[in-house]
BALOBA-1460 file (C-alpha; in Angstrom, 3 decimals):
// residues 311
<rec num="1" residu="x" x="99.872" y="173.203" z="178.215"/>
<rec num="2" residu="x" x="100.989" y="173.226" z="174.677"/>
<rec num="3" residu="x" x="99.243" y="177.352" z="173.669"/>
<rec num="4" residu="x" x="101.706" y="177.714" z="170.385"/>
<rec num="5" residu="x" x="100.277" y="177.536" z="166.581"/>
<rec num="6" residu="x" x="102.998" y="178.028" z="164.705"/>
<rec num="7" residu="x" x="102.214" y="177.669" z="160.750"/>
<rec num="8" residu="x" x="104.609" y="176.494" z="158.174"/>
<rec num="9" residu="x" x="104.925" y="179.087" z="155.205"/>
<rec num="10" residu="x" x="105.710" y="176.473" z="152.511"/>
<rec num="11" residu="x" x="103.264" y="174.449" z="153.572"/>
<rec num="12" residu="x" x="100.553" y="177.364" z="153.317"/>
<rec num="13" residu="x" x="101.476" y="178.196" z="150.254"/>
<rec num="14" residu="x" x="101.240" y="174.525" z="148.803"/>
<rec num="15" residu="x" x="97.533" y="174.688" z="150.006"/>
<rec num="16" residu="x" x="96.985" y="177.980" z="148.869"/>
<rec num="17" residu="x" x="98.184" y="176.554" z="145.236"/>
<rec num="18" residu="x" x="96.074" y="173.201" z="145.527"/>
<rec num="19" residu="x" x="93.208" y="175.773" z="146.764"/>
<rec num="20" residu="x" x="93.235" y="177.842" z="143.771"/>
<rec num="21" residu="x" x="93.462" y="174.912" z="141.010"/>
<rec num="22" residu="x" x="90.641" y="173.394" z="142.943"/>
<rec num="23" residu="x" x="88.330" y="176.417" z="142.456"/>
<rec num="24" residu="x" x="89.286" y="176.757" z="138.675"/>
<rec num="25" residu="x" x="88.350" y="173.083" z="137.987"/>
<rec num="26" residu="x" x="84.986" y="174.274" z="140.083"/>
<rec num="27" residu="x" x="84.247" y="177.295" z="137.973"/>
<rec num="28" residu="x" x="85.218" y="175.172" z="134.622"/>
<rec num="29" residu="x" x="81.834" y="172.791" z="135.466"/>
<rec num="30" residu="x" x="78.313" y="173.799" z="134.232"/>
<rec num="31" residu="x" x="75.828" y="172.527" z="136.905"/>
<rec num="32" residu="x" x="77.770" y="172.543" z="140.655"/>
<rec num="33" residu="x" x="75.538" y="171.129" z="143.241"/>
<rec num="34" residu="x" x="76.437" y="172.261" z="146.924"/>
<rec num="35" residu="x" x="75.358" y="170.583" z="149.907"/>
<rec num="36" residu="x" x="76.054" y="170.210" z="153.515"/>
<rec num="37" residu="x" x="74.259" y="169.130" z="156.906"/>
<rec num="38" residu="x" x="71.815" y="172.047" z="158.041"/>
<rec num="39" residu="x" x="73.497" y="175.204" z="159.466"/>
<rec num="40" residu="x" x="77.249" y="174.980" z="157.773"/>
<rec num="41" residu="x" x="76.243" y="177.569" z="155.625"/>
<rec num="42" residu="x" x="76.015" y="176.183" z="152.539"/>
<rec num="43" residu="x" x="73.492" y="178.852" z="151.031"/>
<rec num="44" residu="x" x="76.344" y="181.462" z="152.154"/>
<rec num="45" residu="x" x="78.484" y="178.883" z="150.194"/>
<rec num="46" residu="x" x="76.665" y="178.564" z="146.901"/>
<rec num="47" residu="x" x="76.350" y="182.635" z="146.737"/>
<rec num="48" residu="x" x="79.773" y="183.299" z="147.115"/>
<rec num="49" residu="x" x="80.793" y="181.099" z="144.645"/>
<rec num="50" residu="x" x="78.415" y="182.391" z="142.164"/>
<rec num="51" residu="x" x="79.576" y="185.697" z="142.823"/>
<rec num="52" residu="x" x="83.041" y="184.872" z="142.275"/>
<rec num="53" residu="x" x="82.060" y="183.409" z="139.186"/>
<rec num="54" residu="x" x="80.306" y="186.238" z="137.874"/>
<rec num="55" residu="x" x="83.610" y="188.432" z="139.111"/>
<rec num="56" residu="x" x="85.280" y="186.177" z="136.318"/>
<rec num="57" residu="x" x="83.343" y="186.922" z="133.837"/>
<rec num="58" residu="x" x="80.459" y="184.212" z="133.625"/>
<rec num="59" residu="x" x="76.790" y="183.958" z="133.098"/>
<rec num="60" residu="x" x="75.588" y="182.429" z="136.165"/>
<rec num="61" residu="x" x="72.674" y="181.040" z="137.379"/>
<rec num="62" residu="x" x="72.043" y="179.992" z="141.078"/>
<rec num="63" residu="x" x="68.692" y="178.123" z="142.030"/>
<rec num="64" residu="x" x="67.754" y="177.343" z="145.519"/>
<rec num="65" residu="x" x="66.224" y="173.632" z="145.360"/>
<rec num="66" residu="x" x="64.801" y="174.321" z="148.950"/>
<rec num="67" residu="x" x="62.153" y="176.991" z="149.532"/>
<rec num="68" residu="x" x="62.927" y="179.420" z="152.020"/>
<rec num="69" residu="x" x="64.718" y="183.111" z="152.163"/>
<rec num="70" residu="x" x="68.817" y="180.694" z="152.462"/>
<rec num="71" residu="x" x="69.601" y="181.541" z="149.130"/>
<rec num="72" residu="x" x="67.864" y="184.871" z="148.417"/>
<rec num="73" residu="x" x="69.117" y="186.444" z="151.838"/>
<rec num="74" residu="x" x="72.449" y="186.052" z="150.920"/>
<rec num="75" residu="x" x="71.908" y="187.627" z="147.422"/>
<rec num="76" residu="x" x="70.042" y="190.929" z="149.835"/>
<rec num="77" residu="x" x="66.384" y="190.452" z="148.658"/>
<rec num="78" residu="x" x="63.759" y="188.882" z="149.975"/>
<rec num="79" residu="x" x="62.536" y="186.691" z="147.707"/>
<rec num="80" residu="x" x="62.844" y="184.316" z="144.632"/>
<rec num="81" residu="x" x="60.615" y="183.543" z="142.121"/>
<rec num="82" residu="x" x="60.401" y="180.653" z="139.928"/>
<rec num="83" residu="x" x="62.189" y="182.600" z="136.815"/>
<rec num="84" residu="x" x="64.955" y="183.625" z="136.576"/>
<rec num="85" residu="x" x="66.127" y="187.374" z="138.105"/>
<rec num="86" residu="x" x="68.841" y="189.340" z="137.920"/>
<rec num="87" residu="x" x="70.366" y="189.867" z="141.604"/>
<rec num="88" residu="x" x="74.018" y="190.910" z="140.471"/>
<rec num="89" residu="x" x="76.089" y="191.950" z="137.544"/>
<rec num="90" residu="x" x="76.135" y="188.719" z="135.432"/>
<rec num="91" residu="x" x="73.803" y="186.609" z="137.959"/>
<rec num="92" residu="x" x="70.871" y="185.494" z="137.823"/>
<rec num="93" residu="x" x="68.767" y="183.731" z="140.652"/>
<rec num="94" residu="x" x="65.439" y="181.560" z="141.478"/>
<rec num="95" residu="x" x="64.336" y="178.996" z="143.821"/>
<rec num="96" residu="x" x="62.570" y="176.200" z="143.125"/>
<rec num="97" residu="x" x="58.721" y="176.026" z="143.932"/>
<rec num="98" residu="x" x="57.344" y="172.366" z="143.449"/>
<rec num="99" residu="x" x="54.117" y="173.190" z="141.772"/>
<rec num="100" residu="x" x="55.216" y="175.448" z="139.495"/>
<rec num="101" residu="x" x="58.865" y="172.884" z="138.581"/>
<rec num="102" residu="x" x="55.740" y="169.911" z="138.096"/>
<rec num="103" residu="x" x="53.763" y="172.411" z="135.790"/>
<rec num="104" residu="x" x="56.985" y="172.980" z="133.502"/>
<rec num="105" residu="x" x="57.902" y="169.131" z="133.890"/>
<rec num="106" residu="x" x="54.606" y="167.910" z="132.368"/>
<rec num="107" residu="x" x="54.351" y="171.492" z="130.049"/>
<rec num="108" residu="x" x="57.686" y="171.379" z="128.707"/>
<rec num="109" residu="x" x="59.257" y="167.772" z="128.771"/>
<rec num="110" residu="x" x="56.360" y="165.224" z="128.386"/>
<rec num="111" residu="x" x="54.342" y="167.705" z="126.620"/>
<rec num="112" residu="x" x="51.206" y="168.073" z="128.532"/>
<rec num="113" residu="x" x="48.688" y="170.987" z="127.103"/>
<rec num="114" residu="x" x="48.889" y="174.353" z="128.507"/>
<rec num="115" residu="x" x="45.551" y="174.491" z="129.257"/>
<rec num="116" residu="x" x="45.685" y="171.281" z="131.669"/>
<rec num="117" residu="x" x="44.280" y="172.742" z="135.362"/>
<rec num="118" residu="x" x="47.080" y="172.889" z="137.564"/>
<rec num="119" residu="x" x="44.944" y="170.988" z="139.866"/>
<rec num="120" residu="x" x="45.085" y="168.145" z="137.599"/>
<rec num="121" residu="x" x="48.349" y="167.868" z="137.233"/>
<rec num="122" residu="x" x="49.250" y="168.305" z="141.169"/>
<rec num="123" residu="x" x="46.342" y="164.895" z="141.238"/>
<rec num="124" residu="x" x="48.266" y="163.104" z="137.947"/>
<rec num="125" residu="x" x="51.615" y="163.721" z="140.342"/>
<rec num="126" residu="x" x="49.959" y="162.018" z="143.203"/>
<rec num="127" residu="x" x="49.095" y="159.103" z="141.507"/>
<rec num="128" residu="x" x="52.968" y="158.952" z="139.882"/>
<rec num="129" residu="x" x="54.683" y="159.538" z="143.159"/>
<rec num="130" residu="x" x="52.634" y="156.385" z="144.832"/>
<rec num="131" residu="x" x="53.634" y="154.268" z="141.574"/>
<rec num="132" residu="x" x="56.813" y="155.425" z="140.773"/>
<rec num="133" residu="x" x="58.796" y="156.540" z="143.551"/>
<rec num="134" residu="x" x="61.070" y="159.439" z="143.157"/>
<rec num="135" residu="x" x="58.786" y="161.549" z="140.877"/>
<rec num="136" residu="x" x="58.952" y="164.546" z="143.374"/>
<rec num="137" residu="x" x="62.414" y="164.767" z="143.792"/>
<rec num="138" residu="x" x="62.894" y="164.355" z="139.997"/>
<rec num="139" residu="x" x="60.747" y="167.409" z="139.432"/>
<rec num="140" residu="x" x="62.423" y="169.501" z="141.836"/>
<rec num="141" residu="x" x="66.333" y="168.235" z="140.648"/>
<rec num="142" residu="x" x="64.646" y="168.560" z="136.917"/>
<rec num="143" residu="x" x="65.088" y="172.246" z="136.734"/>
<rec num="144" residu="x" x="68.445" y="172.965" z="137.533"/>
<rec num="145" residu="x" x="69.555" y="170.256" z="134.581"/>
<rec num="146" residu="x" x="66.547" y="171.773" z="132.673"/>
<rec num="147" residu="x" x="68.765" y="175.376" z="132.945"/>
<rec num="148" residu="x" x="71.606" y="173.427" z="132.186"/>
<rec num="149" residu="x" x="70.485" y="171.897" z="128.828"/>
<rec num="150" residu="x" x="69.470" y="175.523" z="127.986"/>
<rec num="151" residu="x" x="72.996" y="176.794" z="127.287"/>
<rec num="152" residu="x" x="71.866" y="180.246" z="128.486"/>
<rec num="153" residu="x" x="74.769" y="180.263" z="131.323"/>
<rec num="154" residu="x" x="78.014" y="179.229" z="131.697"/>
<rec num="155" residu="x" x="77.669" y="178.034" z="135.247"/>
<rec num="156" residu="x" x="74.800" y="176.876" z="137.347"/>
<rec num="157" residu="x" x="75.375" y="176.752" z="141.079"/>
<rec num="158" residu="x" x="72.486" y="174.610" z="143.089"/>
<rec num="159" residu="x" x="71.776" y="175.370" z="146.794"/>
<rec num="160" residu="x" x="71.276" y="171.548" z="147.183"/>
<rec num="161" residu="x" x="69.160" y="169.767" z="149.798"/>
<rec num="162" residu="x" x="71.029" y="168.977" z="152.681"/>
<rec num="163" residu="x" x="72.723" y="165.633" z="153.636"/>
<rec num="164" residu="x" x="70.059" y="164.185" z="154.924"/>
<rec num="165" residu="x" x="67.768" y="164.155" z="151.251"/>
<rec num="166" residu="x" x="70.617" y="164.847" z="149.006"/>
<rec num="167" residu="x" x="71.244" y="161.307" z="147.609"/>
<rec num="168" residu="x" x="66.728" y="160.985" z="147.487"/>
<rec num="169" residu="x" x="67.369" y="163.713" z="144.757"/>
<rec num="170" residu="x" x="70.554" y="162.581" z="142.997"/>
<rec num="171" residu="x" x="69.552" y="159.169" z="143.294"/>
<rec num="172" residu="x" x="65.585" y="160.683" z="141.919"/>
<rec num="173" residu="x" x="66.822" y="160.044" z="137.428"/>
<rec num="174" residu="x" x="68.002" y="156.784" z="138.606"/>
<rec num="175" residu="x" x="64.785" y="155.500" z="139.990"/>
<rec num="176" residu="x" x="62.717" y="156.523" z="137.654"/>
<rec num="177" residu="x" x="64.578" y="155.267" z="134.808"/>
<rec num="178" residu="x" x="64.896" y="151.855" z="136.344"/>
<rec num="179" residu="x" x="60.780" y="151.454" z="137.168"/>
<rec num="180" residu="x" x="58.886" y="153.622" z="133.955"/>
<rec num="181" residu="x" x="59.666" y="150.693" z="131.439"/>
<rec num="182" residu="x" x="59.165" y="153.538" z="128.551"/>
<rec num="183" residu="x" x="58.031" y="156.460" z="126.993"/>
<rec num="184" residu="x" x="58.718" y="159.991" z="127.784"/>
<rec num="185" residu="x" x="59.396" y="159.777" z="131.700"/>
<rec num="186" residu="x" x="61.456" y="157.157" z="130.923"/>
<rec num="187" residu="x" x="63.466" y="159.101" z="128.312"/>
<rec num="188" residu="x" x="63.749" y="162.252" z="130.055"/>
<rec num="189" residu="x" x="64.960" y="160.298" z="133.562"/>
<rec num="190" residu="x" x="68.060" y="158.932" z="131.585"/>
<rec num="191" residu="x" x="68.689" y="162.374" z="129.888"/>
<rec num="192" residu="x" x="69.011" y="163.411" z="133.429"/>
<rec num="193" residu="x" x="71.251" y="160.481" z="135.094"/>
<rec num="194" residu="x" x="73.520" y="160.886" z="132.161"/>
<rec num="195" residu="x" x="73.786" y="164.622" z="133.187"/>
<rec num="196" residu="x" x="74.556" y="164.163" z="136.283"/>
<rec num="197" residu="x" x="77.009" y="161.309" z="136.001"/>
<rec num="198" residu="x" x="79.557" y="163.521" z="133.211"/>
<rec num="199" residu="x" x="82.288" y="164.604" z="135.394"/>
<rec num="200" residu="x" x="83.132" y="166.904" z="132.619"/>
<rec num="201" residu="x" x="79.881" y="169.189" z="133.024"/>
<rec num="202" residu="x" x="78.753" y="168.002" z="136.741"/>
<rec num="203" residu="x" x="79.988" y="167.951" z="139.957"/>
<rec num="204" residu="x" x="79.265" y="168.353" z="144.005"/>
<rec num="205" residu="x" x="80.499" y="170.437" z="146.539"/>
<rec num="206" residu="x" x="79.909" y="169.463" z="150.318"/>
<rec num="207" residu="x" x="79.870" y="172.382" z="152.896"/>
<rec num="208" residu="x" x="81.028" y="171.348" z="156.274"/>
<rec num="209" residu="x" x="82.390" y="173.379" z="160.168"/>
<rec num="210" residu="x" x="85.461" y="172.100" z="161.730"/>
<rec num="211" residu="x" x="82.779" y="169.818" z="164.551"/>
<rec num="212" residu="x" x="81.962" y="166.997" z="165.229"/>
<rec num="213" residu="x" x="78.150" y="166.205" z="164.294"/>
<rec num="214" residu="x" x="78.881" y="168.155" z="160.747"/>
<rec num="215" residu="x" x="82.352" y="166.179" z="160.147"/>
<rec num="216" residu="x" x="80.667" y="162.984" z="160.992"/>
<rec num="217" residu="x" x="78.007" y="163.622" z="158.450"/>
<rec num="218" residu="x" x="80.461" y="164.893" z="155.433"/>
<rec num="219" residu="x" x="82.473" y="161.616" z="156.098"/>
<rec num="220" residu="x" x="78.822" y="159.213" z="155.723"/>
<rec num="221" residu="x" x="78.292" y="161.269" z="152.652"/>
<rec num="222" residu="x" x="81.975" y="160.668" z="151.584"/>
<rec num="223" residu="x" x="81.968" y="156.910" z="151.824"/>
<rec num="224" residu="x" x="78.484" y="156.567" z="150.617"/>
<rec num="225" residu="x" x="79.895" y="158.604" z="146.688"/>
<rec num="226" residu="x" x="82.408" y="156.418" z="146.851"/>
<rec num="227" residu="x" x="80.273" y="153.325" z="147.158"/>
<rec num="228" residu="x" x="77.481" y="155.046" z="144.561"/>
<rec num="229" residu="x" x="79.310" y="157.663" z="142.754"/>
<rec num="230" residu="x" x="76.199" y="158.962" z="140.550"/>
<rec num="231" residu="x" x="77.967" y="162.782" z="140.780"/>
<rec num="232" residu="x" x="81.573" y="164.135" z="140.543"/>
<rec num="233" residu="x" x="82.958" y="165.071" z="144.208"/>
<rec num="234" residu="x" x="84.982" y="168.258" z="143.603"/>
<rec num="235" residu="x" x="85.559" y="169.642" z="146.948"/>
<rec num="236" residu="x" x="85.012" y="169.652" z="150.749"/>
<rec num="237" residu="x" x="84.712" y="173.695" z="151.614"/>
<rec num="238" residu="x" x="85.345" y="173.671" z="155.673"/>
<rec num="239" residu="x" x="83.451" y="176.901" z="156.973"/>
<rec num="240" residu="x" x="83.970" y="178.946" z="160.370"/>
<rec num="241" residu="x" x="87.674" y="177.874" z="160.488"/>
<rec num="242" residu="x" x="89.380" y="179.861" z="163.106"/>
<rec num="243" residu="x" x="92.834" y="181.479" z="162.431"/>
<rec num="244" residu="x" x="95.949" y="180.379" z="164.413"/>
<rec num="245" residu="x" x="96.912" y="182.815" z="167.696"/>
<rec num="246" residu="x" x="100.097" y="184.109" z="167.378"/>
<rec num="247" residu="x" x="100.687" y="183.144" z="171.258"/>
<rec num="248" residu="x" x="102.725" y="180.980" z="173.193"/>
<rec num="249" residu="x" x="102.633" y="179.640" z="176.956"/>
<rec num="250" residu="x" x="104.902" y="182.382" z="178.172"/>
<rec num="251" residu="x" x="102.681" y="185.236" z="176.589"/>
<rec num="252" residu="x" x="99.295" y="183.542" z="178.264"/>
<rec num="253" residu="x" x="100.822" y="182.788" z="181.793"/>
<rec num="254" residu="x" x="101.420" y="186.468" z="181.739"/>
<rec num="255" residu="x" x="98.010" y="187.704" z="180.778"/>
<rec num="256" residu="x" x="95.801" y="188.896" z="183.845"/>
<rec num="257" residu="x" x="93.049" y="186.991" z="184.933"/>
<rec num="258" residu="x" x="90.166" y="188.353" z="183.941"/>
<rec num="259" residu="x" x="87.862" y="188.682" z="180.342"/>
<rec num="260" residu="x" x="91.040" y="189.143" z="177.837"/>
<rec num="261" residu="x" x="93.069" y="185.484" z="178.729"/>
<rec num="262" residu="x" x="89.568" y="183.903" z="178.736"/>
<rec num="263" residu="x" x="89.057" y="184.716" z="175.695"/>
<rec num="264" residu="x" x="92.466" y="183.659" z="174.515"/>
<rec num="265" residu="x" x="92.124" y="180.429" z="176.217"/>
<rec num="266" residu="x" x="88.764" y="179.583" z="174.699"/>
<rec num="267" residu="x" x="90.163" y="180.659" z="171.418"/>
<rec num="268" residu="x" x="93.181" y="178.446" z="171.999"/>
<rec num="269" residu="x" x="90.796" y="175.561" z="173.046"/>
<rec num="270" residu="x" x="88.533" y="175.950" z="170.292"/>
<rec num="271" residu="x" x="90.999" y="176.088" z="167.250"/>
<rec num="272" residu="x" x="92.585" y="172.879" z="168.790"/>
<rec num="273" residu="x" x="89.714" y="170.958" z="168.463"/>
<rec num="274" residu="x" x="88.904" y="172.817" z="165.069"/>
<rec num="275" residu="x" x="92.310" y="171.521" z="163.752"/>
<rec num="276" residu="x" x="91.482" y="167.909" z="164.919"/>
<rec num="277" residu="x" x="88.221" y="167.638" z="163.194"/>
<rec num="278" residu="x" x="89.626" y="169.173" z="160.055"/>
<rec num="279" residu="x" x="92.107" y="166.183" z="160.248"/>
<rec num="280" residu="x" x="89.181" y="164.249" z="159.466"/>
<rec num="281" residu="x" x="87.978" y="165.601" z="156.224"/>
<rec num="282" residu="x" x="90.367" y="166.042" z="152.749"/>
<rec num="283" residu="x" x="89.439" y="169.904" z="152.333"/>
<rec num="284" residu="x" x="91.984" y="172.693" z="150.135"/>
<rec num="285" residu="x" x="88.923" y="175.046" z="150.637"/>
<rec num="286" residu="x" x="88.754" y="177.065" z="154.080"/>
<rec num="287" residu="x" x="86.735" y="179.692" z="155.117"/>
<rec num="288" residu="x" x="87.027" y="181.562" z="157.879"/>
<rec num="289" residu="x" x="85.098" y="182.322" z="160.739"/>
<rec num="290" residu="x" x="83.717" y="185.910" z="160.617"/>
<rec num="291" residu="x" x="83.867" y="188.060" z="163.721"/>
<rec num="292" residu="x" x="81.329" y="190.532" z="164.154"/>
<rec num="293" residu="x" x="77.685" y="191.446" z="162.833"/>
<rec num="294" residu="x" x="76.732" y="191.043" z="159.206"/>
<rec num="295" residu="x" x="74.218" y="190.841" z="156.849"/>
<rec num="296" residu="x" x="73.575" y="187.412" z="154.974"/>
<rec num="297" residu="x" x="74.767" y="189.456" z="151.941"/>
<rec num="298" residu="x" x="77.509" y="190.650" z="153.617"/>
<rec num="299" residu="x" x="78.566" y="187.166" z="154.591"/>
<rec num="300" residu="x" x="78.771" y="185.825" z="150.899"/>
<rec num="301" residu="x" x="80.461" y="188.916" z="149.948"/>
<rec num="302" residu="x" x="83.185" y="188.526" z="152.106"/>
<rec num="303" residu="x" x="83.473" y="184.802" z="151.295"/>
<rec num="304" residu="x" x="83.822" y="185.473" z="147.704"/>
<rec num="305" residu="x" x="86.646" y="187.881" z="148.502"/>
<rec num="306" residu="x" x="88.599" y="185.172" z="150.311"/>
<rec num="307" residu="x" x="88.195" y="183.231" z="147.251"/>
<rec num="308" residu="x" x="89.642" y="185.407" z="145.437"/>
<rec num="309" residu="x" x="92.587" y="186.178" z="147.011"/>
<rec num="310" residu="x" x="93.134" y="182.512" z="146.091"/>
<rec num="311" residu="x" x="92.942" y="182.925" z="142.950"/>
């Protein structure tokens, strides 16, 4: 049984290199859009990278497009509101509540009074959505570009929808440009595709873990930007990558039997298969897998710190 995992200096420090200018093209963007199936961490993800961002001396922004404590945990509170809050030294934080993004939509870009009921509006959205579909999603994608077109940050970092809805929400500017033959929605939509299409201010970032069902999904995801590229694909960030045992057959064959080689040998097993699923995806971005008990701040802490050692 082949137990060695030998790794080749030069050819760590060629990824280490390819790593690092990856990251700086990252942090160069203005709106980064992360993604990733459900559970790859890609809330842990988006945190981290806004922290190393702010570490660097940027005005950041990160908005969580789906509601729920992802985002916020990882930033140690327990919840976001719909503006803006400060949650570290040069970063700023909200999540994205549907009612209030529609109020802001209609207030804000197609001018609707203030004094319109909310309950009104949430009716006028109804009646949109059935005609024109898309209108949700373009509400909820509409605030991160909103913040973008502000200029009041240097970077904003989106906890995206996962795989599964992601391309219902990039595709959202699209769709409604192509059925609202004019007028303000029309206007606005096309504002947005064009955002989201510059490769100079836009881009995505897809989270994925060295397994199957995750790998599988990345790749569909892959082919499918490739096919309809309406963002920039900047990087594949593999998560939960385990580290290389300096062991060899001789060294196991004379552990004991007992809890110590089993763990070795599930180790062994496990970063085996890790390496052949990581065949499978282009990534210069690894993160670890952390050992141990920690908080969801904690986690994107320590992420941020092994991208910075990159860089």
């Amino acid at each position: 049984m082949e137990t060695s995992c030998a790794i080749d200096p030069q050819a760590s420090a060629d990824h280490s290199d390819s790593a690092a200018a990856t990251l700086a093209v990252m942090l160069d963007r203005k709106l980064v859009f992360v993604s990733g199936k459900g559970g790859v961490g890609k809330s842990a993800v988006t945190a981290s990278l806004a922290l190393l961002a702010s570490r660097r001396g940027l005005r950041v922004l990160a908005v969580g497009m789906v509601e729920g404590l992802g985002l916020a945990g990882h930033f140690g509170v327990d919840r976001l509101g719909y503006s803006p809050s400060q949650v570290r030294s040069g970063t700023e934080a909200l999540t994205v509540y549907r009612d209030e993004a529609l109020d802001e939509y209609l207030r804000l870009q197609l001018h609707v009074p203030r004094a319109t009921p909310t309950k009104i509006l949430t009716r006028a959205l109804d009646v949109l959505a059935e005609t024109a579909p898309g209108i949700r999603e373009i509400v909820t994608i509409g605030k991160p570009v909103y913040e973008l077109w502000q200029s009041r940050y240097d970077l904003v970092l989106v906890d995206a929808p996962p795989l599964g809805q992601l391309f219902s929400y990039l595709r959202a500017p699209n769709t409604i440009a192509d059925l609202v033959p004019a007028g303000p929605i029309q206007r606005q939509a096309n504002h947005m595709r064009e955002s989201l299409a510059d490769s100079e201010l836009t881009s995505l970032v897809l989270v994925t873990t060295p397994e199957e069902l995750p790998v599988l999904e990345t790749r569909a995801t892959l082919d499918r930007i490739a096919v309809e590229p309406v963002i920039t694909l900047d990087a594949v960030v593999v998560n939960r990558l385990l580290n290389a045992l300096p062991i060899d057959a001789e060294i196991l064959g004379d552990l004991p039997e007992g809890p110590h080689r089993a763990a070795a040998e599930h180790h062994l097993t496990t970063y085996r298969q890790q390496q052949r699923w990581l065949q499978a995806v282009e990534s210069e971005l690894h993160l670890p897998y952390l050992f141990g008990l920690h908080t969801a701040g904690e986690v994107a802490e320590q992420m941020a710190d092994v991208w910075d050692e990159l860089i």
